[in-house]
C-alpha positions in Angstrom: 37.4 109.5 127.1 40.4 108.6 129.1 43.8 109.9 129.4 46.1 108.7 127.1 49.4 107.5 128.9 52.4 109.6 129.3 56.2 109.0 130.5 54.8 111.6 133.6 51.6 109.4 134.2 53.2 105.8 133.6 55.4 103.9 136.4 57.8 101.8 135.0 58.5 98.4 137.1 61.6 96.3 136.7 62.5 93.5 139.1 65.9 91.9 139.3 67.9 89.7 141.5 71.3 88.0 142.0 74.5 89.5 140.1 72.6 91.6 137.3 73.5 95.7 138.0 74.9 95.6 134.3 72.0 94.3 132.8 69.4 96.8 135.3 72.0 99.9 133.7 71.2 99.0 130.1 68.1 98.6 131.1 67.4 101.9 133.2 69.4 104.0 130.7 67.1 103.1 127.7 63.7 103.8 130.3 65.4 107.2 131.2 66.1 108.2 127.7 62.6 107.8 126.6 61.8 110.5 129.4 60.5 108.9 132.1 60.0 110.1 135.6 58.8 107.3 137.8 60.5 104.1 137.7 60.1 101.5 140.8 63.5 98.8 140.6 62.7 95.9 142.8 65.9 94.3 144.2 64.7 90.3 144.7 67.2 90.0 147.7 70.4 90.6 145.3 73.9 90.4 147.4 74.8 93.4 149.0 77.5 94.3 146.4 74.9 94.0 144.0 72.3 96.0 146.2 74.9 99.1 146.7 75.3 99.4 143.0 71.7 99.6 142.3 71.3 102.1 144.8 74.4 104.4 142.6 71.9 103.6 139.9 69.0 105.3 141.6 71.2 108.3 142.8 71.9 108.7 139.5 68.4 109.5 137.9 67.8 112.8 140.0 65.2 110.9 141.9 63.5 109.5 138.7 64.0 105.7 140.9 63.2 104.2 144.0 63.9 100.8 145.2 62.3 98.5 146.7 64.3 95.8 148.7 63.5 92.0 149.5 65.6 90.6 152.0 64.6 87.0 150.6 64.2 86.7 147.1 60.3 86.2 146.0 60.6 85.1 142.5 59.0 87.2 139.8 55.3 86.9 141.3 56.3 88.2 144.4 58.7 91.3 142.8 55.6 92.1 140.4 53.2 92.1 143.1 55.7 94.7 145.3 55.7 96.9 142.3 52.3 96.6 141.3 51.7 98.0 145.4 54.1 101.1 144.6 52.2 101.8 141.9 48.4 101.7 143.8 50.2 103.8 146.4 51.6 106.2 143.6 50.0 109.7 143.2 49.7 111.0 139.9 49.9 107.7 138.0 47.8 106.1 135.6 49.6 103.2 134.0 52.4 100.8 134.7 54.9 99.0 132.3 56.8 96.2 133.3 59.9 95.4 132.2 62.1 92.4 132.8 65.8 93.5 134.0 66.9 92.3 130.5 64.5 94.1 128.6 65.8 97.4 126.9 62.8 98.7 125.2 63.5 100.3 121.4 63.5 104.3 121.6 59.8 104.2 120.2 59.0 101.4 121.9 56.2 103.5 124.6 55.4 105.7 121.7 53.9 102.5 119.5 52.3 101.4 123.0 50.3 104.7 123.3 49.3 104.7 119.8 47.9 101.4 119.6 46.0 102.2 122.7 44.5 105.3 121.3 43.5 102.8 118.2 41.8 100.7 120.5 39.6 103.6 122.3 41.7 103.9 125.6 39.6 101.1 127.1 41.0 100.9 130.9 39.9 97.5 130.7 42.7 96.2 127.9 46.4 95.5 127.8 49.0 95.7 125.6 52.4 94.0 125.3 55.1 94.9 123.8 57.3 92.3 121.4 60.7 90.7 121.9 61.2 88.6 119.0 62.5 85.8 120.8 59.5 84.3 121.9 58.5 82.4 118.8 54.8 82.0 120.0 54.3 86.2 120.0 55.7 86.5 117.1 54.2 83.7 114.9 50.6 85.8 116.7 51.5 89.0 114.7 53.1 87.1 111.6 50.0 84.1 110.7 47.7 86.4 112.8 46.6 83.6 115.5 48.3 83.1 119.1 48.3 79.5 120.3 48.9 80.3 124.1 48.5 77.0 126.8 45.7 75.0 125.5 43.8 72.4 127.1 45.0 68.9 127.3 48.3 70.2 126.1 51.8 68.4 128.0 54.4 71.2 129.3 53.0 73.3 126.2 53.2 70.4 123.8 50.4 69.2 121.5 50.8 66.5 118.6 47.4 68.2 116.7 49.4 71.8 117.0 52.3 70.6 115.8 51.2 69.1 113.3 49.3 71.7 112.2 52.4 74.4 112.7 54.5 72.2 110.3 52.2 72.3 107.7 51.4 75.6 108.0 55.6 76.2 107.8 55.8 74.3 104.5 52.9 75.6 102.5 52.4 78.8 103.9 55.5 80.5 103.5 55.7 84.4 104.0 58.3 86.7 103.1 58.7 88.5 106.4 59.2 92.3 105.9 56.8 93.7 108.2 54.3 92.1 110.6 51.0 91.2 109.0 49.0 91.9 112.5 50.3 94.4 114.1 47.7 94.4 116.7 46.3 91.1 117.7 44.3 89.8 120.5 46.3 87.3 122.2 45.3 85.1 125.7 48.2 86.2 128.0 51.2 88.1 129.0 54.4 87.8 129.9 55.3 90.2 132.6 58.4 91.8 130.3 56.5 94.6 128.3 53.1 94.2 129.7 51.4 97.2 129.5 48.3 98.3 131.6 45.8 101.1 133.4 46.6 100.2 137.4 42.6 101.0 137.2 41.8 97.4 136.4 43.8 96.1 139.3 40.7 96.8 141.2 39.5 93.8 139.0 42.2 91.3 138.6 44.3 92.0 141.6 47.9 90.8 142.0 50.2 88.1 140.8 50.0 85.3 143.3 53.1 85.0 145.0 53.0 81.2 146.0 53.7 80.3 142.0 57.2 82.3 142.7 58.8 81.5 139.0 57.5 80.7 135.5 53.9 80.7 134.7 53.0 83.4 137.1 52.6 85.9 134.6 50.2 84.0 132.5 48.0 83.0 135.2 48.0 86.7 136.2 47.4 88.5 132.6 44.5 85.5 132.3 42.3 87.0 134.2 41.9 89.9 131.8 39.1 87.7 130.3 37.8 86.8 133.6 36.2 90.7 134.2 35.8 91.2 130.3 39.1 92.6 129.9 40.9 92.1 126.7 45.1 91.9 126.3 46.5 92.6 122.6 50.3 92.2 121.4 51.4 95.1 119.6 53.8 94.4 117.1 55.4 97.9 116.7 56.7 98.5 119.5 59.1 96.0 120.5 62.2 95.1 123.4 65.2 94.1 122.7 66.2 91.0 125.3 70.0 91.8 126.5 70.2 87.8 127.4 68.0 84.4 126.6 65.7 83.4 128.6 66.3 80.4 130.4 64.9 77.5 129.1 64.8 79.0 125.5 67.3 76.8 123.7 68.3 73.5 124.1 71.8 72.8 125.3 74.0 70.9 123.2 71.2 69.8 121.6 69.5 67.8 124.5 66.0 69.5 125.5 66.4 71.3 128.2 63.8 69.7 130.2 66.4 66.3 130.5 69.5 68.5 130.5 72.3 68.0 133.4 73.1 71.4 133.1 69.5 72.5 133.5 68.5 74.4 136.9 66.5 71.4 138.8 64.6 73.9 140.6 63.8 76.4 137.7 62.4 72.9 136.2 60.5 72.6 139.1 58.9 75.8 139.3 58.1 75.7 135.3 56.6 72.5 135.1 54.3 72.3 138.2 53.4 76.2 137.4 52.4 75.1 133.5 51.1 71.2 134.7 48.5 73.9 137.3 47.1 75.6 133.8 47.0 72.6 131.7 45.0 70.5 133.9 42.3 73.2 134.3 40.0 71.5 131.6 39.1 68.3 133.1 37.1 67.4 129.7 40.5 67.1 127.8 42.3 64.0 130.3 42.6 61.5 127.3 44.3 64.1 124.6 46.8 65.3 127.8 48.1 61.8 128.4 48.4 61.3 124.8 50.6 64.3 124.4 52.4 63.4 128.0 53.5 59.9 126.3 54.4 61.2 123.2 56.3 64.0 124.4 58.1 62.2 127.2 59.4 59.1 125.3 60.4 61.0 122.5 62.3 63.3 125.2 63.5 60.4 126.5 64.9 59.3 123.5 66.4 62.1 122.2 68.0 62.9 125.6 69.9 59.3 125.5 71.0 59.9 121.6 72.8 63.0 122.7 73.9 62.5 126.1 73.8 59.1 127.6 72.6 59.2 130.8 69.9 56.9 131.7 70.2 57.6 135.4 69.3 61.6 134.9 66.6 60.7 132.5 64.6 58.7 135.5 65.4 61.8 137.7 63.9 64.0 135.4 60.6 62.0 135.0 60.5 61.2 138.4 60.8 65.1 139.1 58.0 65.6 136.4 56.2 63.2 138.1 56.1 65.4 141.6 55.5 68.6 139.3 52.4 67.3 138.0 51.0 65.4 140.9 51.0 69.4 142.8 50.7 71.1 140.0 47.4 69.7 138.9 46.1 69.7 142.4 47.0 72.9 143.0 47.6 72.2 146.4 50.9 74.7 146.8 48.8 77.4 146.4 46.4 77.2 149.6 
């Protein structure tokens, strides 16, 4: 049977970028307390102020961190894939957790991890993920005990069927949340933040692919889990407190985010073509995407001009949803 993971035999991966040395210190401090020894920090080409203070970080952990620099930043694909590297090169390691630079995981969070994969008969070929209760679709896996992840003929996510079916479910199935029901369930992908695994199977799935840069990369990545009979599972227990919201997770001022002016046009970009790439995998399901791409968009649309009047942004916004999906369905940025 094989080892089970220890704070000695797991690297710890955290990528960050820009202005974020505060958020990288919380961060660090809570890996470090839990006792680990081998932590790789990737600095995604942060400015040189920045970049000195991470390097005080990493002089502070008695050689616990290294860091390795980018001198362009290469999104979260291409700071996972750096780390993921160390960790192939890394003697005496076994298993790698990544962490997001605003994930501070709970003092038991690795302990719960372990645990669940003893449960699960330390099979090198599974992952596990650890929970931040902010993202509503891991959580609703471990409370109703099913995980809707990106399914096919969906539109940026959305699905009329689903969410229909969520709002029924919401009214008559009401739960009195004390503990998750499930608090190990099999679920189709990962997000990078908490993501758990044996570097053994990287043999199998290899590496992020550094041409998505932003959003989506991680699910394409933890996907192919299934592809070489691999398995990922959330676990419930051990979870990570986020230190800031993700982008993209509220609306603001109550216009979707997707047809906000203060929205990041390029993060939209990235997200959209990234997610339009997955979608349109399942040619079969053309007539339920569109059907979900007109509903979604005019009642985006509409909403967006309720709120915030601004009719010329709103035929930016489908116009630049328009060029995500032409090149994200044809995959074409990826060759």
């Amino acid at each position: 049977m094989s080892q089970l993971p220890t704070v000695e035999n797991t690297l710890v991966v955290v990528v960050t970028y820009s202005e974020r040395q505060k958020l990288v210190r919380e961060t660090i401090d809570a890996v470090c307390d839990m006792g680990f020894t081998r932590i790789v920090l990737v600095d995604n080409a942060s400015p040189l102020s920045t970049s000195l203070e991470l390097i005080s970080i990493a002089n502070e952990s008695e050689g616990r961190i290294s860091i390795i620099r980018h001198q362009e930043n290469r999104g979260s694909a291409g700071g996972i894939r750096s780390g993921l590297l160390a960790s192939l090169e890394a003697a005496n390691i076994s298993y790698v957790w990544l962490l997001d630079d605003d994930n501070k995981p709970r003092r038991d969070a690795f302990e719960k991890l372990v645990s669940a994969f003893d449960y699960l008969g330390r099979d090198q070929m599974i992952g596990l993920v650890s929970l931040r209760e902010s993202r509503r679709e891991y959580g609703n896996a471990a409370l109703y005990g099913d995980f809707v992840g990106i399914s096919a003929g969906s539109f940026l996510g959305f699905d009329v069927q689903r969410s229909i079916s969520r709002a029924l479910r919401n009214k008559f199935k009401k739960i009195d949340v004390v503990e998750y029901r499930y608090p190990i369930i099999r679920i189709g992908y990962a997000p990078y933040g908490g993501f758990f695994f044996s570097k053994s199977i990287l043999e199998h799935v290899g590496l992020p692919r550094e041409k998505f840069f932003l959003y989506s990369d991680d699910h394409e990545f933890s996907m192919r889990w299934y592809d070489c009979d691999g398995s990922i599972y959330l676990c419930a227990k051990s979870k990570i407190d986020e230190l800031e919201q993700s982008w993209g997770g509220e609306e603001v001022n109550r216009v979707p985010f997707i047809m906000n002016s203060k929205s990041d046009e390029s993060k939209l970009y990235y997200f959209m073509r990234n997610r339009f790439y997955l979608e349109s995998r399942d040619k079969q399901k053309r007539m339920r995407f569109w059907l979900n791409a007109l509903i979604y968009l005019a009642s985006m649309s509409i909403i967006s001009l309720i709120k915030d009047f601004k009719p010329r942004l709103v035929i930016s916004r489908l116009k630049l949803i328009y060029k995500s999906y032409r090149e994200g369905s044809r995959g074409g940025f990826l060759e």
